[in-house]
N, C-alpha and C positions, 0 to 999 in steps of 0.2 A: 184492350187487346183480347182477342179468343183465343179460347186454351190451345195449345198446342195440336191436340187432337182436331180442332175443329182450323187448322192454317191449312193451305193447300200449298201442297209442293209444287213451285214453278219449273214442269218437266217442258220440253217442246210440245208433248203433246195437250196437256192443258192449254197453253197459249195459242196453239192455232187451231184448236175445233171448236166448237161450239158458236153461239150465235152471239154476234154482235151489236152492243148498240153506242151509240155516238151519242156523247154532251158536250157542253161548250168546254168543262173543268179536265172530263176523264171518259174514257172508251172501257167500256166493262164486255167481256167475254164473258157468255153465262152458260152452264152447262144444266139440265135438271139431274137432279139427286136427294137420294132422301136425307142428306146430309146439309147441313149448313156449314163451308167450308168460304174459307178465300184468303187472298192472297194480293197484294197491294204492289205497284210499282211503281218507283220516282225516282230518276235520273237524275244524275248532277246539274245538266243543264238545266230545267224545270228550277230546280233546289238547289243552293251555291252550298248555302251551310247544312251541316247533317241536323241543325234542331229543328229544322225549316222541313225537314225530308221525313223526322219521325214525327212529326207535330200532326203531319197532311195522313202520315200511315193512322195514325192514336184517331184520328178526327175521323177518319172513313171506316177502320175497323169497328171504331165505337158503334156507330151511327148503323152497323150492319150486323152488330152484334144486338141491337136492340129490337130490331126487323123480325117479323117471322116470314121472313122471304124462307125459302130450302132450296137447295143449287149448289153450285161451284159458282165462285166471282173472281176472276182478276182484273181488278181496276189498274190500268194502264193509266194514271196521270200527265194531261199536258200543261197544265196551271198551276203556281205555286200556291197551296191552299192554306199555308202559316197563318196568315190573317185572316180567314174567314171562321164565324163562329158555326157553331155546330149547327143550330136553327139552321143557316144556309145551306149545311149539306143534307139537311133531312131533308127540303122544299124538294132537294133534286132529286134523291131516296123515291120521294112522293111518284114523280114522273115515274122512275127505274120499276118500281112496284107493277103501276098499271101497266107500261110497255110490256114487262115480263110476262101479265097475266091473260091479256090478249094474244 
């Protein structure tokens, strides 16, 4: 999990500015900043059970808390990510890095 200090608060306006990019798992809205902030989202539908919903949050915060990305992130989740290990979401990480740095 990131410290509290470093969560972002899901106002409207974080959610609809910034630039967008599309993955098969999850849509990340990235803003630049000198901060490392974000913010994770997963829906019932996505996720029936809540350990299924904090599992997919614990697995992408991690994975972004390890990152020296700097931004604003809020991963908008369309796939239930309970079963995927961590490796799997770095590979994608990997992508999100160089899309961002381009």
């Amino acid at each position: 999990m990131l410290p509290k200090k470093s969560r972002l608060n899901l106002s409207t306006r974080n959610r609809k500015s910034g630039r967008r990019l599309f993955f098969d798992i999850f849509d990340v809205i990235y803003r630049e900043s000198d901060d490392k902030k974000g913010a994770v989202v997963v829906s019932k539908t996505i996720a029936k059970k809540a350990v299924d919903r904090n599992r997919t949050r614990r697995l992408i915060m991690e994975v972004l808390r390890e990152r020296e990305i700097k931004g604003e992130f809020v991963f908008i989740v369309k796939k239930n990510l309970a079963g995927y290990k961590k490796q799997d979401i770095n590979e994608i990480f990997e992508i999100l890095t160089k899309k961002i740095n381009t």
